[in-house]
Every structure is written in structure tokens, then in C-alpha cells.
DRENSE-563872 format. One record per residue (C-alpha): residue in one letter; x, y, z; residue number from 1. Coordinates in steps of 0.02 Angstrom, whole numbers, plus 50000, padded with zeros to 5 digits. Example, Ala and Ser with C-alpha at 12.3 -4.5 7.8 and 13.67 -1.06 7.14 Angstrom:
% DRENSE-563872
REC aa    xx    yy    zz   i
REC  A 50615 49775 50390   1
REC  S 50684 49947 50357   2
END
This chain:
% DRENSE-563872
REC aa    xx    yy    zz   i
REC  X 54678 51386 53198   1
REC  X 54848 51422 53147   2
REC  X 54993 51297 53153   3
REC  X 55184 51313 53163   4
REC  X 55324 51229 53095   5
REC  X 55506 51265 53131   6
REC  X 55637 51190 53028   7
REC  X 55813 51173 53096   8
REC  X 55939 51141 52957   9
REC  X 56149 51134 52903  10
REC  X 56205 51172 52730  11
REC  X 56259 50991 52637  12
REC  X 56447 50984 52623  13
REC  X 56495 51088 52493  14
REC  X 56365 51202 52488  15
REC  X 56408 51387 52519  16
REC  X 56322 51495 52623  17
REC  X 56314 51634 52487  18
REC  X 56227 51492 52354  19
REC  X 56109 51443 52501  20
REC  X 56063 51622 52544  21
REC  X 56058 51689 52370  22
REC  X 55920 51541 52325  23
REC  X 55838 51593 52503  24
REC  X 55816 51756 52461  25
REC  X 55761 51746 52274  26
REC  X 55675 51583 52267  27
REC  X 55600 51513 52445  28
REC  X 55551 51651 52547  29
REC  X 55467 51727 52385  30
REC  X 55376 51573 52345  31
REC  X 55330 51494 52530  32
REC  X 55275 51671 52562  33
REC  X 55146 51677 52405  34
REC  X 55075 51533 52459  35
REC  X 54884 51560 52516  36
REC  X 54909 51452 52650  37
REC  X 55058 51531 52717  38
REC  X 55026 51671 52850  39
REC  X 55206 51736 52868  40
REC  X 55370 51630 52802  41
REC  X 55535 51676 52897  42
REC  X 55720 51615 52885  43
REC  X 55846 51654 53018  44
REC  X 56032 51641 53030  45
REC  X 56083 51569 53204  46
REC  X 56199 51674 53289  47
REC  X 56232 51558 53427  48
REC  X 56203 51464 53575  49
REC  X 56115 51591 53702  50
REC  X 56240 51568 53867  51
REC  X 56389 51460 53788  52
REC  X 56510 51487 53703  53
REC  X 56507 51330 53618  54
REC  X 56434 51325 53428  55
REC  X 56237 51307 53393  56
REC  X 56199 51148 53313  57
REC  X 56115 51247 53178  58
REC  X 56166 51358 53040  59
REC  X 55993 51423 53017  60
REC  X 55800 51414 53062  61
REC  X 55649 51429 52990  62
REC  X 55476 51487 53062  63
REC  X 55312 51444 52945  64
REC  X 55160 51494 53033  65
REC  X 55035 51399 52931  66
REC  X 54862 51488 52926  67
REC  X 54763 51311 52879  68
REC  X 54852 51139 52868  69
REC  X 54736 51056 52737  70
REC  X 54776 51210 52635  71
REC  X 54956 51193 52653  72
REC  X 54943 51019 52608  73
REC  X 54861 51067 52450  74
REC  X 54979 51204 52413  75
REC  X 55144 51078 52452  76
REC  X 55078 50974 52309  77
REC  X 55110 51075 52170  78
REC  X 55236 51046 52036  79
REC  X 55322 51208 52099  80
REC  X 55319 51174 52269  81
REC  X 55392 50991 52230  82
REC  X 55537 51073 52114  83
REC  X 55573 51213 52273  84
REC  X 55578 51056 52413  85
REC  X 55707 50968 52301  86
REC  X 55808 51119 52276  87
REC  X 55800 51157 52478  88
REC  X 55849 50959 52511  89
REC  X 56008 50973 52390  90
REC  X 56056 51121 52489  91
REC  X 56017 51065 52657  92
REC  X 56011 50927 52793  93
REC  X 55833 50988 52886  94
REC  X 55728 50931 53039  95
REC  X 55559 50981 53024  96
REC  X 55466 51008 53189  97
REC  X 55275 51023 53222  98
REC  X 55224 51115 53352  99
REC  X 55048 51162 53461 100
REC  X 55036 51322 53555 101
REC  X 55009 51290 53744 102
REC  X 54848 51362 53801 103
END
């Protein structure tokens, strides 16, 4: 069974969004992606807040769709996968959310 986690995240002060997406682009969505765990790896700007005109609360979001958990586990645990999650945490301020499909 497949899991999903969405990740709803601000750039740290002083971060810009070119350095953020740049290191998106070439580094994360690369390496999450190669992961044999990893069924598809997706990042998303947020546009806005769907019937206001009032700003999201989110630059950006992430789907993972996570083909087996105890694999991702595995795969998180890797020197590389340590030195990306410290790279992502200097560049953002992230809530990670779990989820379960409704059936």
C-alpha cells in the first residue's frame, strides 16, 4: 500500500526564491525521485488561496507518494539523504503531514 506525505513549507528569511528553486530543481527532486522507495516526488509553487483574495499561508507544497514506508525509512537514512534534509531545513520552515486515503 502506498502512503502520502505532503509538506507545506516558507522559505527562511533571507532565502531567495531563485536559491530555493535552483537547489529544488538540481538537487531534491532529482534525488527524492531516485529513491526506490519513492513512487513519484512533486514540488508545487502555491498560487493562492482558491476563493480569497487574501495570501496562502504557503509559498510551496510538496506531494511524496511513498510506494513502501519501511523502504523509505531505509532510504531517509543514508548519508545523502541526511546531507539533502539539512540543506532543505536551512532553506525552509516545513510541516510535514501524513496522510491515509479514505476508502
Amino acid at each position: 500500500m502506498s502512503s502520502r506525505i505532503v509538506a507545506l513549507f516558507n522559505l527562511r528569511p533571507g532565502i531567495a526564491t531563485a536559491e530555493y528553486e535552483h537547489w529544488a530543481k538540481t538537487v531534491d527532486l532529482p534525488t527524492v525521485n531516485a529513491l526506490p522507495s519513492i513512487e513519484k516526488f512533486e514540488v508545487f509553487r502555491v498560487t493562492g488561496k482558491l476563493g480569497s483574495a487574501e495570501a496562502a499561508p504557503y509559498a510551496y507544497a510538496e506531494i511524496i507518494d511513498i510506494a513502501d514506508m519501511a523502504a523509505f525509512g531505509e532510504d531517509i537514512a543514508t548519508e545523502r539523504m541526511k546531507e539533502v534534509a539539512a540543506a532543505f531545513g536551512r532553506l525552509a520552515e516545513t510541516v510535514f503531514l501524513t496522510t491515509e486515503k479514505l476508502e
